[in-house]
C-alpha positions in Angstrom: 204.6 -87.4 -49.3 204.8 -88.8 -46.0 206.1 -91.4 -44.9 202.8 -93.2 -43.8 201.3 -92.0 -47.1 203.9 -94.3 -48.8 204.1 -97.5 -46.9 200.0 -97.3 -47.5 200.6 -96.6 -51.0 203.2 -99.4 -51.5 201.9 -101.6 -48.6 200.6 -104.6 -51.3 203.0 -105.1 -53.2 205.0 -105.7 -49.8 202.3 -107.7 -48.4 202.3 -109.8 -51.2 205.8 -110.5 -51.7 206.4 -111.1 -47.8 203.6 -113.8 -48.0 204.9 -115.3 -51.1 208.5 -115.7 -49.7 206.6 -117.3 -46.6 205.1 -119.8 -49.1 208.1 -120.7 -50.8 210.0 -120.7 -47.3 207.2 -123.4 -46.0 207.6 -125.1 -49.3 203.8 -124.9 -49.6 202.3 -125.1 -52.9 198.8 -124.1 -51.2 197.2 -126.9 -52.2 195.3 -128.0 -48.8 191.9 -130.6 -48.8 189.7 -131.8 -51.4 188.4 -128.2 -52.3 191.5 -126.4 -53.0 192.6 -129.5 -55.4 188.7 -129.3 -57.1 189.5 -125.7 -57.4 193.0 -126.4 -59.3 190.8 -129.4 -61.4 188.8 -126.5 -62.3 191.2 -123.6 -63.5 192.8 -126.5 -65.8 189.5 -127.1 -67.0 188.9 -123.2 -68.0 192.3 -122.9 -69.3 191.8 -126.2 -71.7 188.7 -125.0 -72.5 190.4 -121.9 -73.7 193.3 -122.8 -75.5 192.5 -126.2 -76.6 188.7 -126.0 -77.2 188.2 -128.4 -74.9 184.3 -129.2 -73.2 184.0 -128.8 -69.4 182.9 -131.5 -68.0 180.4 -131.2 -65.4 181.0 -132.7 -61.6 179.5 -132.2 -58.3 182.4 -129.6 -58.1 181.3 -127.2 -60.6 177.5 -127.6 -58.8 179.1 -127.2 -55.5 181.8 -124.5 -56.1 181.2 -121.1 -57.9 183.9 -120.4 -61.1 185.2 -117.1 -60.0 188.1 -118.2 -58.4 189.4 -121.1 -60.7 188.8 -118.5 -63.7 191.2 -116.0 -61.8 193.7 -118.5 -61.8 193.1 -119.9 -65.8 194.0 -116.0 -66.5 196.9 -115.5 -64.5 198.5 -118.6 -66.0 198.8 -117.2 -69.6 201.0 -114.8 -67.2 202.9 -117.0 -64.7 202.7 -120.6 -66.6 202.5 -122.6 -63.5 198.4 -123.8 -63.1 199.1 -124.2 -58.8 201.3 -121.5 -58.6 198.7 -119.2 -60.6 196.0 -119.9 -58.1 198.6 -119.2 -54.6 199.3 -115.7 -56.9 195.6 -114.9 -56.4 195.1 -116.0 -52.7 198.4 -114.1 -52.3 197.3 -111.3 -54.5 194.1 -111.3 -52.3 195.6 -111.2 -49.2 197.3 -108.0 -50.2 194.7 -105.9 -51.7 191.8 -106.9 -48.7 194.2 -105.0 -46.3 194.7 -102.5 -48.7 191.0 -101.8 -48.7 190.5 -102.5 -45.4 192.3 -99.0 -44.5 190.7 -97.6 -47.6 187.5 -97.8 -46.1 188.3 -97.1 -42.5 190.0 -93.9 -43.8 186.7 -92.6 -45.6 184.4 -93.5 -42.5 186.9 -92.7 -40.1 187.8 -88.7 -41.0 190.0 -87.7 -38.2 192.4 -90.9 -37.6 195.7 -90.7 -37.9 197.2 -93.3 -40.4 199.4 -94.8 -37.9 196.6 -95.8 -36.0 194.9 -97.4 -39.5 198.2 -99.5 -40.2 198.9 -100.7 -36.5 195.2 -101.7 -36.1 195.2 -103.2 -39.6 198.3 -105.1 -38.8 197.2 -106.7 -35.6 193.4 -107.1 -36.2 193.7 -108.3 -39.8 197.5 -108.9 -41.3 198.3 -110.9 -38.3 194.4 -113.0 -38.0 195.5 -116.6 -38.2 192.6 -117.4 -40.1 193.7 -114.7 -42.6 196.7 -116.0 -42.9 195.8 -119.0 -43.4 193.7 -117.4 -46.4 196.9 -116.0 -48.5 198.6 -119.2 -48.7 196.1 -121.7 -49.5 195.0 -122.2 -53.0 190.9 -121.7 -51.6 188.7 -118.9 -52.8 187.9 -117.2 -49.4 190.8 -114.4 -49.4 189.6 -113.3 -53.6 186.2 -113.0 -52.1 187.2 -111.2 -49.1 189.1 -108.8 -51.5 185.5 -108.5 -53.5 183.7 -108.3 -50.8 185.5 -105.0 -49.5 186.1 -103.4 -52.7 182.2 -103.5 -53.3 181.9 -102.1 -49.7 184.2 -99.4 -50.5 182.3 -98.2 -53.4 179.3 -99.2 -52.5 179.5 -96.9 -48.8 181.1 -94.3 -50.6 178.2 -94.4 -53.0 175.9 -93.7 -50.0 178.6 -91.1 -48.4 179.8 -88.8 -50.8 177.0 -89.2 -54.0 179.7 -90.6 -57.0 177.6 -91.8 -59.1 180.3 -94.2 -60.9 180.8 -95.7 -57.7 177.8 -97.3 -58.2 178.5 -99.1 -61.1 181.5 -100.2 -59.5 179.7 -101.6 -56.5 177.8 -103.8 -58.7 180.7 -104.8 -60.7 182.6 -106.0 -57.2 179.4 -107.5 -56.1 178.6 -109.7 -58.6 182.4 -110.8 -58.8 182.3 -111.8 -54.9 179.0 -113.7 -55.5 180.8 -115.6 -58.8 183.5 -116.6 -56.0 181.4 -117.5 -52.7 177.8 -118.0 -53.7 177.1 -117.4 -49.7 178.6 -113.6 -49.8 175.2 -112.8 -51.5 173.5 -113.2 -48.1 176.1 -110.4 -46.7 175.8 -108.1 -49.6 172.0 -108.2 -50.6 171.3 -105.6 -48.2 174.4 -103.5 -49.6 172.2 -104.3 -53.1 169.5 -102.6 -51.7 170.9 -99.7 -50.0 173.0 -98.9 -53.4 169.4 -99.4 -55.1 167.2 -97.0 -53.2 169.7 -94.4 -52.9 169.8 -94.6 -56.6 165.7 -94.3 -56.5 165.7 -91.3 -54.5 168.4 -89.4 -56.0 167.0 -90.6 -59.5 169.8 -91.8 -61.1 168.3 -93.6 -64.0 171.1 -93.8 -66.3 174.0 -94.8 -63.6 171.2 -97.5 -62.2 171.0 -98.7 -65.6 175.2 -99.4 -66.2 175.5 -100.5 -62.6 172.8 -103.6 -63.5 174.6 -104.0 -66.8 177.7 -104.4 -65.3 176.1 -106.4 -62.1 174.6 -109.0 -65.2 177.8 -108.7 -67.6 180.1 -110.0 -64.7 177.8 -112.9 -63.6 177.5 -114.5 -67.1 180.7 -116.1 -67.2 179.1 -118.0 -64.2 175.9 -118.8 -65.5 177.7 -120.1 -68.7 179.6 -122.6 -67.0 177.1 -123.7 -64.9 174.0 -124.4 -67.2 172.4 -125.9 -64.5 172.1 -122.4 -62.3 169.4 -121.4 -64.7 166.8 -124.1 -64.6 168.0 -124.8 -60.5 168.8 -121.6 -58.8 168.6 -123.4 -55.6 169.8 -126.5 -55.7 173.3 -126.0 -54.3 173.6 -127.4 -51.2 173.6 -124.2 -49.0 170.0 -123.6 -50.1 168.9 -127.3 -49.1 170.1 -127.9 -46.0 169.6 -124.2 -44.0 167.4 -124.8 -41.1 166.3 -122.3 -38.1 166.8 -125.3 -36.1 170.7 -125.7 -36.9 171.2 -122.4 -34.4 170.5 -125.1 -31.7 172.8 -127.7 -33.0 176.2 -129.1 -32.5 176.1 -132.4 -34.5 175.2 -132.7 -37.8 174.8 -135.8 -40.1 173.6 -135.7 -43.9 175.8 -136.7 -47.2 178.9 -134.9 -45.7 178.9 -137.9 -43.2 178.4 -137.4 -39.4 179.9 -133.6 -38.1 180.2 -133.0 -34.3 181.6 -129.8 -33.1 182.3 -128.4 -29.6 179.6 -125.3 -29.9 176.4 -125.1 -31.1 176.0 -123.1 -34.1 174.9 -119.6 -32.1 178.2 -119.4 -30.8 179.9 -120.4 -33.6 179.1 -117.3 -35.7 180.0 -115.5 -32.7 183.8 -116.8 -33.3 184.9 -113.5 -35.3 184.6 -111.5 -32.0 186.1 -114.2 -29.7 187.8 -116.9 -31.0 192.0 -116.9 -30.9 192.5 -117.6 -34.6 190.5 -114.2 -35.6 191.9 -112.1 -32.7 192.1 -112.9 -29.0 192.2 -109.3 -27.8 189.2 -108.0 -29.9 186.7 -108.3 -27.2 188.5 -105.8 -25.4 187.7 -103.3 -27.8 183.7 -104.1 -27.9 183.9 -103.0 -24.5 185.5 -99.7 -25.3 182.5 -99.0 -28.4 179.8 -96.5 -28.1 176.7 -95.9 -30.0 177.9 -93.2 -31.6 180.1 -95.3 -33.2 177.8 -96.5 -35.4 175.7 -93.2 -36.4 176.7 -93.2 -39.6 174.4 -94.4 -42.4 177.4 -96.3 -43.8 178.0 -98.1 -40.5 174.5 -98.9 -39.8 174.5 -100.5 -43.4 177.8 -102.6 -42.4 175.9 -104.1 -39.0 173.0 -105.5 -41.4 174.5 -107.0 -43.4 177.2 -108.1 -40.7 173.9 -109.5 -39.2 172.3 -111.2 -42.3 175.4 -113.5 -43.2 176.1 -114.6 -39.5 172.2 -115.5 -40.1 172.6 -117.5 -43.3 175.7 -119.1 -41.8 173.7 -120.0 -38.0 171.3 -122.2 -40.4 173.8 -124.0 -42.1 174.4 -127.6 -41.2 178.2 -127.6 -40.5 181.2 -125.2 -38.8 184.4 -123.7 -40.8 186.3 -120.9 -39.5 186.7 -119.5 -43.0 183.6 -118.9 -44.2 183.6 -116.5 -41.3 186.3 -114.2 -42.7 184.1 -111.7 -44.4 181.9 -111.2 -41.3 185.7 -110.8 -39.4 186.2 -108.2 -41.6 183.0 -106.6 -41.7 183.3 -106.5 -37.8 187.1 -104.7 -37.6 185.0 -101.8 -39.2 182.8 -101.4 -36.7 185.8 -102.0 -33.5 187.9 -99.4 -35.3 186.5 -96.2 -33.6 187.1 -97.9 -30.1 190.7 -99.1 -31.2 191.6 -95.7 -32.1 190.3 -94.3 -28.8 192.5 -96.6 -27.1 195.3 -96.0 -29.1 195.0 -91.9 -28.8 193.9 -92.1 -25.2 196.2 -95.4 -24.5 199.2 -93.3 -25.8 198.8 -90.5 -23.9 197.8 -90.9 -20.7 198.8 -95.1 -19.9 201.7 -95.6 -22.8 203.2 -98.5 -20.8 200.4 -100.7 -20.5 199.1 -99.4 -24.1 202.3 -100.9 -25.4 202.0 -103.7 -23.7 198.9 -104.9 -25.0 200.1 -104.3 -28.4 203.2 -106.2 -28.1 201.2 -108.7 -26.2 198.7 -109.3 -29.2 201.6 -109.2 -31.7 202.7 -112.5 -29.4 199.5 -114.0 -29.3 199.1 -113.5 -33.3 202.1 -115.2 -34.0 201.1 -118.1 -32.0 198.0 -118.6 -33.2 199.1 -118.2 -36.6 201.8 -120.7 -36.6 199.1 -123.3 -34.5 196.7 -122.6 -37.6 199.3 -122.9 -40.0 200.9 -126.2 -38.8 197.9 -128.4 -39.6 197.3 -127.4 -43.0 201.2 -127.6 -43.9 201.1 -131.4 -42.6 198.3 -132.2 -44.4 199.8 -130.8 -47.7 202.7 -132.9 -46.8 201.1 -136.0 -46.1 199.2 -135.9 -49.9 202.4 -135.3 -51.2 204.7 -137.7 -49.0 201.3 -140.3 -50.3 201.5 -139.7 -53.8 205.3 -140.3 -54.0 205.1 -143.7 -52.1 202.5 -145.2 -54.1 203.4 -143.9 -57.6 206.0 -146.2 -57.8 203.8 -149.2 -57.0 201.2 -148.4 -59.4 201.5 -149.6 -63.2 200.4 -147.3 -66.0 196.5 -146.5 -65.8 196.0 -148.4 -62.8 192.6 -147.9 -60.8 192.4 -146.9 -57.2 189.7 -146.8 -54.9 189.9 -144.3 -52.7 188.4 -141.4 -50.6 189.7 -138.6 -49.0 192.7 -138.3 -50.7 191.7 -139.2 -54.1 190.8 -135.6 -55.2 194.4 -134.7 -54.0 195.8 -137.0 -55.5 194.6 -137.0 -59.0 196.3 -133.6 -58.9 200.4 -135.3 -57.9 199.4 -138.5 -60.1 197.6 -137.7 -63.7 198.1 -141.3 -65.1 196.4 -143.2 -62.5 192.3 -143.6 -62.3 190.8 -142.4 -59.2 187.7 -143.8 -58.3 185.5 -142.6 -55.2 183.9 -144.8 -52.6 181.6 -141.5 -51.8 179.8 -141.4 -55.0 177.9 -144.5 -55.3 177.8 -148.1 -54.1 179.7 -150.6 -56.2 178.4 -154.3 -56.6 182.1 -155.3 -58.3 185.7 -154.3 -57.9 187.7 -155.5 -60.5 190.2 -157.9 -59.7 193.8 -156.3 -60.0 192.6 -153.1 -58.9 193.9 -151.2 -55.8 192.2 -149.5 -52.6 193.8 -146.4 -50.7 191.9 -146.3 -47.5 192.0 -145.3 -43.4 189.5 -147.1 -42.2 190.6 -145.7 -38.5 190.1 -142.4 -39.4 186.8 -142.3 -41.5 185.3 -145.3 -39.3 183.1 -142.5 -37.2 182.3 -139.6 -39.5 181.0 -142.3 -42.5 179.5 -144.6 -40.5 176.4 -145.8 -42.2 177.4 -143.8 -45.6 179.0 -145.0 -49.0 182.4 -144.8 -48.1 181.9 -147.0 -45.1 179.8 -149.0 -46.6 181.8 -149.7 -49.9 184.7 -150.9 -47.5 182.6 -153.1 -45.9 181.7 -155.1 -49.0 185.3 -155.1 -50.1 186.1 -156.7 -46.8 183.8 -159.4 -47.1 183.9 -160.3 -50.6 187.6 -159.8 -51.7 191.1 -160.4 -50.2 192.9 -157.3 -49.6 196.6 -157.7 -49.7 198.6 -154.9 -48.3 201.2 -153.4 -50.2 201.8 -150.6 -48.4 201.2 -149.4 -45.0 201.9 -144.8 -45.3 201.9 -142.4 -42.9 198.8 -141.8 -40.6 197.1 -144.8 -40.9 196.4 -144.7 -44.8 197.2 -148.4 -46.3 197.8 -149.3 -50.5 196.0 -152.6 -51.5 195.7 -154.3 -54.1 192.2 -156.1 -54.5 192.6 -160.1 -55.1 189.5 -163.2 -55.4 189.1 -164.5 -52.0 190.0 -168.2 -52.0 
């Protein structure tokens, strides 16, 4: 076996431990934001469910978030013990296996490249993408359905390629477990669906057509189980209510998620894959090195629709995230491949200086990028957790806390203290006694006009707010008193 032939073979298990160590190195527990600390609310809630026969109790997060990714974690924690550390396992695991695929794939569309081409484009364009990165070490559930999201590709395309009929029931079997972790990947693999379908149609495969929807159905229930609701409301999560043509147009955005401005409108923004620094500065380069040819293939063309139909369903959405954009990112190093391989053969050969250069140079700007994308999301992890340790001591036994922002995060550091959030509803009466965690600098703008704003407001005409604490970034501890 060569030697390329083994560092693919044994590539993620390295992958993984390297990211792992960084983890532990940073002292990150992955626990970033108020969706990665729903997600870890979640697994518990599985796991309880499991071993205690305890109910689930419903949230906005279960009607917002889909259950495939908490559920990975609930199972790796009867292996690892840890609930957190379970969940950074899967994002780590995830990270791994996507690059894995990723030169899976490329190999099968991509006969005559030479592996070291496949690893070196691999490692710039994907192991090195900030945004991927980012993606390993967070406890969020967009490097699993990456992972899901290619292994369905892999079968699916090889489905369409080379006739396996098992592959298809594969496919389905990936497909459904990407859709059970990012309701939104159906947009990107419903035309996958239907490619996988007809070919089964015309080559009248009944009985694989008849495991792969078994298998599509089996997966999903899980899903549909813990979210009753899904049934009798298909489309009431918030993705379907708020798309809009018109959001292609727009830059600011204002509905229950408070007021969102952004520095592009949303046409560019789903352009951000090909051009934006935290995906891959240099990949523009390679667009202009593609031909038509590249894309001949049936395979490929089926990769550019459905490329095309999730940067559509993500254009109509009211708001702007870099990471839901990772599965079109990786969609799109598919179709750059054939030109990076031309420059790397060509490159080689006849300009090996400059070739060289532009790798090394890219290798720079990766690591930049990476650590500027990094930074952010460590200091916020630090600032919950600098938070919690300040205020735990001030708190008695069962105290109450309004909050928002931080509250999700924090009922994850401080179990014995009730969170309550300004977000969810106006409140007429805060009980005297009580306490209030809030930045009213920081949310002044975004909430203006909303619950959170508005509950402070009330707060600050009706009660005496004595500070007790004044923590880092602006956030204040007070305890709520009867104005005199």
């Amino acid at each position: 076996m060569t030697s390329n032939a083994w560092l693919i073979r044994f590539s993620p298990l390295f992958l993984f431990t390297l990211l792992l160590l960084l983890a532990i190195g940073l002292q990150f527990n992955g626990l970033y934001g108020q969706d990665a600390h729903e997600y870890l609310r979640q697994s518990r809630a599985f796991f309880d469910c499991w071993t205690q026969g305890m109910p689930i109790q419903h949230t906005l997060g279960n009607a917002e978030f889909s259950s495939g990714y908490p559920i990975a974690g609930a199972i790796l924690r009867f292996i690892v013990g840890d609930p957190i550390f379970a969940l950074q396992v899967v994002s780590c695991l995830s990270f791994a296996l996507s690059a894995w695929l990723l030169e899976r794939i490329i190999g099968m569309l991509s006969h005559g490249s030479r592996a070291d081409s496949r690893l070196l484009f691999i490692l710039l364009g994907l192991v090195l993408s900030p945004v991927f990165v980012r993606s390993g070490l967070v406890v969020m559930s967009d490097g699993l359905g990456l992972a899901l999201t290619l292994a369905a590709f892999f079968f699916g395309l090889r489905w369409v390629e080379q006739q396996r009929g098992s592959d298809t029931v594969w496919a389905a079997l990936f497909m459904a477990l990407a859709v059970s972790v990012r309701i939104g990947l159906a947009g990107m693999l419903f035309p996958l669906t239907l490619l996988v379908g007809w070919y089964l149609l015309v080559r009248q495969q009944w009985a694989w057509m008849t495991l792969a929807l078994l298998a599509g159905i089996a997966v999903l229930l899980p899903h549909f189980i813990y979210h009753s609701d899904l049934i009798s409301r298909p489309f009431q999560h918030s993705m379907f209510q708020h798309w809009s043509p018109v959001n292609f147009i727009q830059r600011s955005f204002s509905n229950e998620n408070g007021l969102s401005q952004y520095a592009f409108p949303n046409v560019l923004y789903i352009a951000f894959p090909l051009l934006h620094p935290y995906f891959c500065l240099t990949l523009p380069g390679l667009l202009l090195l593609s031909k038509k040819t590249d894309i001949i293939l049936p395979a490929k063309k089926a990769i550019l629709v459905c490329l095309g139909a999730y940067l559509l369903l993500l254009g109509g959405l009211p708001h702007q995230n870099l990471r839901f954009l990772l599965p079109a990112y990786g969609l799109l190093l598919l179709l750059v491949f054939p030109a990076w391989d031309r420059l790397y053969a060509y490159g080689l050969h006849f300009f090996r200086r400059l070739t060289l250069s532009v790798i090394v140079m890219t290798v720079l700007l990766q690591f930049i990028f990476c650590y500027r994308m990094v930074m952010p999301t460590l200091g916020r992890n630090h600032l919950e957790q600098s938070i919690a340790r300040e205020i735990h001591p001030m708190l008695p036994l069962n105290a109450s806390v309004f909050s928002f922002d931080l509250d999700i995060a924090l009922q994850s550091y401080l179990p014995d203290v009730q969170f309550v959030n300004l977000w969810i509803q106006r409140y007429e009466v805060f009980p005297i006694g009580s306490f209030v965690l809030f930045n009213e600098p920081a949310l002044r703008v975004q909430w203006a006009g909303q619950n959170p704003m508005l509950n402070w407001g009330f707060l600050v005409e009706n009660y005496t707010l004595e500070v007790l604490k004044n923590l880092p970034e602006g956030w204040v501890l007070y305890e709520i008193k009867q104005r005199e």
